[in-house]
Residue, then its C-alpha position, 0 to 999 in steps of 0.5 A: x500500500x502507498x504510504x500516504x503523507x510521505x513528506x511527513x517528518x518524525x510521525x511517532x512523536x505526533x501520536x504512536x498507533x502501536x503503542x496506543x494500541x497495545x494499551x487499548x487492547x490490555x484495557x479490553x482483556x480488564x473490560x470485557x465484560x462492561x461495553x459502556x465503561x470500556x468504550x469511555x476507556x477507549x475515549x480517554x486514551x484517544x483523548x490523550x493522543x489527541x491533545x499530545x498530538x496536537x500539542x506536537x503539531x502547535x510546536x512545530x507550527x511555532x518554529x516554523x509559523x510559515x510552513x502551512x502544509x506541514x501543519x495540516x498534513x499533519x493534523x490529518x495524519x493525526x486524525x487518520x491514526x485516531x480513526x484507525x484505532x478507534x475503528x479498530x478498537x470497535x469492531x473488535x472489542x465493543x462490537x466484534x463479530x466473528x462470522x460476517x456475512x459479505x453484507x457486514x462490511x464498512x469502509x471508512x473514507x476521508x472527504x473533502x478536504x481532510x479527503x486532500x489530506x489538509x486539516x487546519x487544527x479545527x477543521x470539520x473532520x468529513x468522514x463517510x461510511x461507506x457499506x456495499x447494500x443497506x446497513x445491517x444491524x452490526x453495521x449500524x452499531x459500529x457506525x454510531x458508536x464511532x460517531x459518539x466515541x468521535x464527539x466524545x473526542x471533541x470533534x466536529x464531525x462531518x458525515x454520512x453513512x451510505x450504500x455504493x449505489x446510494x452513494x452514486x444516486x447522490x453524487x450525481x443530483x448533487x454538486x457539493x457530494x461530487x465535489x466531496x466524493x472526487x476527493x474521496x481518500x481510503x483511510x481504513x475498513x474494507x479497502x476492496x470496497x473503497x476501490x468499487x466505489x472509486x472505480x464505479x464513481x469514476x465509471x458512472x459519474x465522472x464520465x462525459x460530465x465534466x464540461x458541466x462541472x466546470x461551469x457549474x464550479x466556476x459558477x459556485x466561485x462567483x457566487x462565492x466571490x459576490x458574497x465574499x464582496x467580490x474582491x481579493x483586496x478586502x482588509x478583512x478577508x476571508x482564507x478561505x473563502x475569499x477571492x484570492x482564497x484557499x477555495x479558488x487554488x482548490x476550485x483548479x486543483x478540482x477541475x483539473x482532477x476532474x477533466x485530466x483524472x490527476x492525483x496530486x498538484x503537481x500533476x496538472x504540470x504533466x497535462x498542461x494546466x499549469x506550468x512549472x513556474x506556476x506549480x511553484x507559485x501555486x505550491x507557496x501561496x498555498x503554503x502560505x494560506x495554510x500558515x494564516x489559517x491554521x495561526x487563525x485557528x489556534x490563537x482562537x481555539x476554532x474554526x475561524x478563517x476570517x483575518x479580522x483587524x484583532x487577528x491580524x495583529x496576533x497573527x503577523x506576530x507569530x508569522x514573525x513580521x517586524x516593522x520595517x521601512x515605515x511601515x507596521x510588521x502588521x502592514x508588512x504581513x497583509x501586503x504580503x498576504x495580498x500579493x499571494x491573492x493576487x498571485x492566486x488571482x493571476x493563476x485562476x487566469x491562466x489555468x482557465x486559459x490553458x483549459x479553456x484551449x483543451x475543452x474548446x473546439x477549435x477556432x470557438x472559445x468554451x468559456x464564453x465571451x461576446x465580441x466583434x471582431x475588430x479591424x485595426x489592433x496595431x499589430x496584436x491579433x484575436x485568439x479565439x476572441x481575445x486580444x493575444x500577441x502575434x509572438x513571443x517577442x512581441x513586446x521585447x521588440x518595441x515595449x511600448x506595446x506593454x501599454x498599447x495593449x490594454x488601449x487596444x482592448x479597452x478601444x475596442x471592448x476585448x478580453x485579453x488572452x491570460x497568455x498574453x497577460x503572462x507575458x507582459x508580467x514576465x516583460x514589464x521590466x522592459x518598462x525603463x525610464x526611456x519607455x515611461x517619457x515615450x509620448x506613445x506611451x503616456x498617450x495610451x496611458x492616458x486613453x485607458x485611464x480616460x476612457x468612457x468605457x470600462x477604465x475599471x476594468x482594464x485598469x485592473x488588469x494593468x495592476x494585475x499584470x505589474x505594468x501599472x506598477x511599472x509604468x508608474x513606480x509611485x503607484x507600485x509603492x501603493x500596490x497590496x498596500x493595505x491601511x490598518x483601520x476599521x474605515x478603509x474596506x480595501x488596499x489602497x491599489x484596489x481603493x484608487x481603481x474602484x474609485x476611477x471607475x466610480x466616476x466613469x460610471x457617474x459620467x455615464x450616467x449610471x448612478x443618478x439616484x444615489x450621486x444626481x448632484x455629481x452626475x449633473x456636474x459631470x457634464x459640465x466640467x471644462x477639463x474631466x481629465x484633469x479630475x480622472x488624474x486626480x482620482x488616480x493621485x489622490x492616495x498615491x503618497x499613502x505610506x510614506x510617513x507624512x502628510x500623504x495629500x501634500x507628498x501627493x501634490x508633490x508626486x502630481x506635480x511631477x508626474x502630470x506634465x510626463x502624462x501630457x497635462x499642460x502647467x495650468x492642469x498640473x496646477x489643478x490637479x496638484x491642488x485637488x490631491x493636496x486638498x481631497x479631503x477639505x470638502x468631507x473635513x468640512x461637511x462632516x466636522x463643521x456646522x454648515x449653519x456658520x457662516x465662516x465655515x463656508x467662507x473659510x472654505x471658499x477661501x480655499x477653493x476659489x473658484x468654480x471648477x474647482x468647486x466642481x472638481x472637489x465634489x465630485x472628487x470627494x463623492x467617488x473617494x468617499x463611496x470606493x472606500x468600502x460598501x455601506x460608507x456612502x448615504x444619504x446623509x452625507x450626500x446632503x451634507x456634501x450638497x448642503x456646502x456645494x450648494x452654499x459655497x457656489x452661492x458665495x462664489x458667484x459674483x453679485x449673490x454673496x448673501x442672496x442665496x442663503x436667506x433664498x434657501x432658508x425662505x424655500x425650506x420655510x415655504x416647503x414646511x409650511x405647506x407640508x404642515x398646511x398651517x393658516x399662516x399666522x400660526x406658521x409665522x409664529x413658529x417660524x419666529x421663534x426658530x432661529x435662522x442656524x436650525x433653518x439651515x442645518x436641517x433637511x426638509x423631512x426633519x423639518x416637517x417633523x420637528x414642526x408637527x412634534x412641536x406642535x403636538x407638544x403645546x405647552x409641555x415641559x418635556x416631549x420625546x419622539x423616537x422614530x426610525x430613520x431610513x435615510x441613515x439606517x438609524x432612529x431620529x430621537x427629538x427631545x423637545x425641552x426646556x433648555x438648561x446647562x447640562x441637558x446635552x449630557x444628560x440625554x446622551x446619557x440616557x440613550x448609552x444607557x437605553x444601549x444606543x449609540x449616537x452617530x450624530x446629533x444637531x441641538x437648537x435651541x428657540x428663540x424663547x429658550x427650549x431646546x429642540x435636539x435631534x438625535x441619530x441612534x444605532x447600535x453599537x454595532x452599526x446596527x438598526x436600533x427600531x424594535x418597538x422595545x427598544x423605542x419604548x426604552x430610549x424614550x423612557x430613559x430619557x424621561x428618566x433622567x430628564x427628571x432626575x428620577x435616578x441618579x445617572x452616575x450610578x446607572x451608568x457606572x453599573x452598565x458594562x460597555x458592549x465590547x467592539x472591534x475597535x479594541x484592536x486598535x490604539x488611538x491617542x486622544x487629541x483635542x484641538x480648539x479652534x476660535x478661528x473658525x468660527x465668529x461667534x463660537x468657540x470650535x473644539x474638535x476631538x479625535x479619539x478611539x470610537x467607543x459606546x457612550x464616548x459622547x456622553x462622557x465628552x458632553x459631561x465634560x463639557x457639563x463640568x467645564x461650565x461650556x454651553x453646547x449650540x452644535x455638535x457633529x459627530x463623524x465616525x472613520x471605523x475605529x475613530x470618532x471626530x467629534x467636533x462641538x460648537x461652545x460657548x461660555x455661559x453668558x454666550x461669548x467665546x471661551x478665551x481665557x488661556x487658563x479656562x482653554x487649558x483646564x477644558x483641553x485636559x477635561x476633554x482628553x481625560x473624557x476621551x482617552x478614560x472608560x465611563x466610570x472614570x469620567x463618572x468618578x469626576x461628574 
């Protein structure tokens, strides 16, 4: 028999069959008589074997933490000596059975991917029974004895228990059984029946079927990949299952064996699927997979296989990466996780390439593409519908060719061979400085980046085949770079290109629900490829150890004029990267009802164009960070300040416009409530001219007939969900006094919600209108009827002092977050620039449950009065920002009181609640 696991080192040392034998075999001879205590004798000293084997195993991974393959080779030798003995030690001293009929035999079989022989430490262990007709009653007794015996062990075992002809009837209706099956490995039991089972699965079920498995497998990947979020460039990502994964190198090795009948990897070599140089990179990023799974699964004592931003830190410890040129050991570690995805990524393309040629007929490709077939390809040729090289030299010839190939492509919409691709990835390194000044070559550059077609797309296979890098060496800097926080969903290579092609569909006219603003300016741009350059600069510094926007600028300036832009574009283009993040800066940390906020930030912008330009810039960064950043709230943000600074811009309307925009809000509400207008004129009055221009129209609507119903009440809460945000709107409607800020966000800490943004008003008669936006503190929906109830309970509670708060919240432990892996120093900036009549003080600090509460009692205790405050979250950090001012309502300008307000603040922010309580 082949010895299976052959690269297996010192096996004895992870668990000795003999021996464990021997003392399973002198426990029967002193049991024999009591079945139940024998079979818990027999659990016990495979209980032991286990964990000294898997003690064994941790060693080993611990002195070598990037070898992945020996650690699960190991863990599935492991598993298999354990089945062996414990199949033993059934049937022939709990259950023997001296004279069995041909019907009373088993055979045991590994599946999956314990079938490969692959086992991360906590993996399912997948095991089928196989019998040769229906089970017998011996059959059944020994099957569920195993079964309980292995969950006794602690296992979490996968299996089934099945005739050959039922085992063949499943494999054939259902996809993941095949799949399972195809990897179907004897571990111990009657071999003669395993290998009628294998032959008959090979003869009944794989024959002429494997065109549809395929497809159907390549279909199971997408699908995968779309629900995965369909990008290896995740900074979350998922071993795997993610694109770029674990599953993706095992979905080849699959169809490879399924269509050529091979047994190893290494195999596909000899029938054309791979080459030698891509069994080797298979063979390392698998190894290296591995390691990060099986470190996942032993720093959580489970069967996790998502890197999480926590497990990233403890996993790039134990894989040994330091801190080097700038950048973190854990940066260093996902840089390198994520160029082994893409060298995933780069080896699906090519294996589907070389099968692509097996399975298709001649001259028509099997995976299919639609095309047109082209006249003028400047020298490349179509195979079989893809753009391919006329030969091998082709590039070495002229390199500028390495960038007129993608032109070609995107000009006429065509696929590229991954043969081809292959090729300007070996050659790229032909791309000298003489290559990047070629005037050719910038043109061509220009044109993908540019394009009105799919510069996403193309652009991506740029990356992917290393002649982006290449051709700009500051975007290789950027590539698989990953930025270690909760905000940014993906590198910052893969962030750049979502965001390029973000604004091509704007441009199209793809996204006019979600960007109507940024679609209609589009078209009125004097210059899009100024702003298509900046999109692509905008990140380009990330990493460097500085200001990334004005190194930025730096690179732009550079740059441009090698790519064709005149002076004055470069100029536009190295302001809009310096400054690509004033517009969200200032929507989401500034209250937009100032008036200096908007002179202050016109006085940066200055014109026009580049008003346009900021915004649609700022739209496209915003929205390609990651799924879910973008809504409708800061679409109105982001409009409120376009709409207010153009106002300014425009000569001749520099205060026309905003009391044109409060009077058209004012018109809108008073129709909405249908009020007689001498009632509307009075509760007109009595709101001041700020709360007009800070609040959209809904709220408006709602806070009027809120206030309407409240009459003359002293206190009236409403909590009601908010769709717009994914969040409930909670109003309070009081009579205002100092201190009432705190006290309500108190309350909805200790209701368990969490404020993500709060605007407070206050009438010309001295009540309080505050409104509140709640989630949980998760990001989640806060809408159940209970948790209404609860909120507006809380609030009434502490508004009138019917508890003492300190205490309850002191009492109420805080929901535990992710964002705990992440250490942010607290700082606190007050600012009585930016404001006239306000003192701005903006605090940046590490997002937790009831951090507003805690910064609003300490502007309680500093005697401040609370007119405004924005509240804006980056994953893991909160930039809270507070409009204040003393008692009397003037600015808060004494040296003294400024400092004792700072130290207050940094204690609230870097402290727990309790802390914070302590001092209340």
């Amino acid at each position: 028999m082949v010895m299976q696991f052959p690269a297996l080192g010192s096996r004895r040392a992870i668990i000795d069959r003999r021996a464990i034998s021997d003392n399973i075999t002198a426990q029967a001879q002193l049991h024999r008589s009591d079945p139940m205590l024998l079979r818990g004798v027999i659990v016990k000293e495979l209980k032991a074997a286990l964990d000294d084997g898997r003690a064994e195993i941790a060693r080993r991974l611990h002195a070598k933490p990037t070898r992945g393959r020996e650690s699960v080779t190991a863990f599935a030798f492991l598993i298999d000596q354990i089945l062996r003995l414990l199949y033993d030690a059934t049937t022939h001293h709990l259950y023997p059975s001296g004279n069995r009929s041909t019907g009373e035999r088993i055979a045991l079989i590994a599946v999956g991917g314990y079938g490969r022989g692959e086992m991360a430490p906590h993996s399912d262990v997948d095991i089928g029974f196989i019998t040769p007709w229906k089970p017998t009653g011996w059959t059944e007794q020994v099957i569920e004895s195993m079964l309980y015996s292995l969950w006794d062990l602690g296992l979490k075992v996968g299996h089934s228990s099945r005739s050959i002809d039922e085992t063949m009837r499943m494999a054939k209706a259902d996809l993941t059984v095949r799949t399972a099956l195809l990897e179907a490995r004897y571990v111990w039991g009657d071999r003669a029946l395993y290998e009628e089972t294998s032959t008959r699965f090979d003869a009944e079920v794989m024959q002429g079927t494997a065109r549809a498995f395929v497809t159907d497998k390549l279909a199971e990947r997408d699908e995968r990949h779309k629900r995965m979020g369909d990008s290896r460039y995740v900074v979350e990502p998922n071993v795997k299952e993610g694109k770029g994964g674990l599953r993706d190198l095992h979905t080849l090795f699959w169809i490879g064996k399924y269509v050529n009948r091979v047994r190893s990897v290494a195999e596909l070599v000899d029938v054309g699927l791979l080459t030698q140089l891509e069994l080797r990179q298979f063979q390392k990023a698998e190894d290296f997979l591995w390691a990060v799974r099986c470190h996942l699964h032993t720093i959580t004592g489970r069967a996790e296989d998502r890197l999480t931003f926590d497990l990233q830190l403890e996993t790039a410890t134990r894989m040994r990466f330091t801190g080097r040129h700038g950048r973190s050991g854990v940066e260093r570690f996902m840089r390198y996780y994520f160029l082994n995805a893409k060298i995933v990524g780069d080896l699906t393309a090519m294996f589907l390439a070389h099968l692509d040629d097996q399975l298709g007929a001649r001259g028509r490709r099997y995976i299919p593409a639609l095309f047109r077939r082209p006249k003028k390809l400047d020298g490349f040729v179509l195979e079989r519908g893809r753009l391919s090289l006329p030969s091998d030299d082709f590039f070495q010839v002229d390199p500028v060719r390495l960038l007129e190939i993608f032109a070609v492509a995107d000009r006429h919409g065509l696929a590229i061979h991954p043969g081809a691709i292959r090729a300007a990835s070996r050659d790229a390194g032909l791309i000298t400085a003489k290559v990047r000044k070629d005037p050719r070559a910038n043109a061509a550059f220009m044109d993908v980046l540019t394009s009105p077609r799919d510069p996403e797309t193309v652009l991506r296979w740029m990356n992917e085949s290393t002649v982006f890098g290449r051709f700009i060496p500051d975007f290789r800097r950027v590539v698989a770079q990953m930025q270690f926080d909760m905000y940014h969903h993906y590198t910052v290579d893969e962030h750049t290109i979502r965001a390029v092609g973000l604004l091509a569909r704007i441009e199209k006219g793809d996204l006019p629900g979600d960007h109507p603003l940024a679609t209609e300016l589009m078209g009125k741009l004097l210059s899009r490829r100024v702003l298509y350059v900046a999109v692509l600069l905008h990140d380009i510094a990330k990493g460097r150890g500085g200001d990334h926007s004005i190194l930025g600028a730096d690179v732009a300036k550079q740059l441009c004029p090698r790519l064709g832009l005149t002076p004055a574009e470069t100029e536009t283009v190295a302001w809009l990267v310096r400054y690509h993040l004033l517009m969200s800066a200032t929507a989401f940390k500034r209250d937009l009802a100032d008036y200096k906020t908007i002179l202050d930030f016109v006085d940066v912008v200055q014109s026009p164009e580049r008003l346009r330009l900021l915004l649609c810039l700022t739209v496209v960064d915003i929205r390609a960070v990651g799924p879910g950043v973008w809504n409708s709230w800061k679409r109105q943000l982001l409009g409120d300040l376009y709409e207010a600074a153009e106002e300014l811009l425009r000569l001749g309307h520099k205060q026309k416009g905003r009391s044109e925009r409060v009077a058209a809000k004012q018109e809108a509400t008073r129709q909405a409530l249908g009020l007689p207008d001498a009632e509307f004129e009075r509760l007109r009055r009595r709101l001041p001219e700020s709360y007009w221009i800070a609040e959209p129209e809904d709220i408006l609507i709602h806070n009027a007939q809120h206030i309407l119903a409240s009459a003359d009440a002293p206190l009236s809460i409403a909590a009601h969900y908010y769709p717009q945000r994914g969040a409930t709107l909670v109003t309070v409607y009081a009579t205002d006094h100092p201190g009432l800020f705190y006290r309500i966000a108190g309350a909805i800490h200790l209701a368990g919600g969490n404020i993500i943004d709060a605007r407070i008003h206050t009438t010309r008669d001295g009540v309080a209108i505050d409104n509140f936006l709640v989630q949980d503190p998760f990001g989640g929906a806060f809408h159940d009827p209970d948790q209404l109830t609860r909120i507006r309970n809380a609030i009434e509670d502490s508004l009138s002092n019917r508890h003492r708060m300190i205490t309850k919240l002191s009492a109420r432990p805080l929901t535990r977050t992710r964002a705990e892996a992440f250490r942010i120093v607290p700082n606190v900036l007050i600012d009585n620039k930016a404001s006239n009549r306000f003192t701005v003080v903006e605090i940046n600090a590490a997002d937790r449950p009831a951090l507003l509460f805690s910064l609003a009692n300490a502007l309680f205790q500093s005697k401040v009065t609370v007119h405004s405050a924005h509240v804006a979250t980056y994953g893991e950090r909160a930039v809270d920002t507070f409009y204040v001012t003393d008692l009397l309502g003037g600015k808060i300008e004494s040296k003294a009181r400024l400092q004792t307000l700072e130290r207050r603040l940094l204690e609230a922010a870097g402290g727990e609640v309790n802390e914070a309580l302590e001092r209340a």
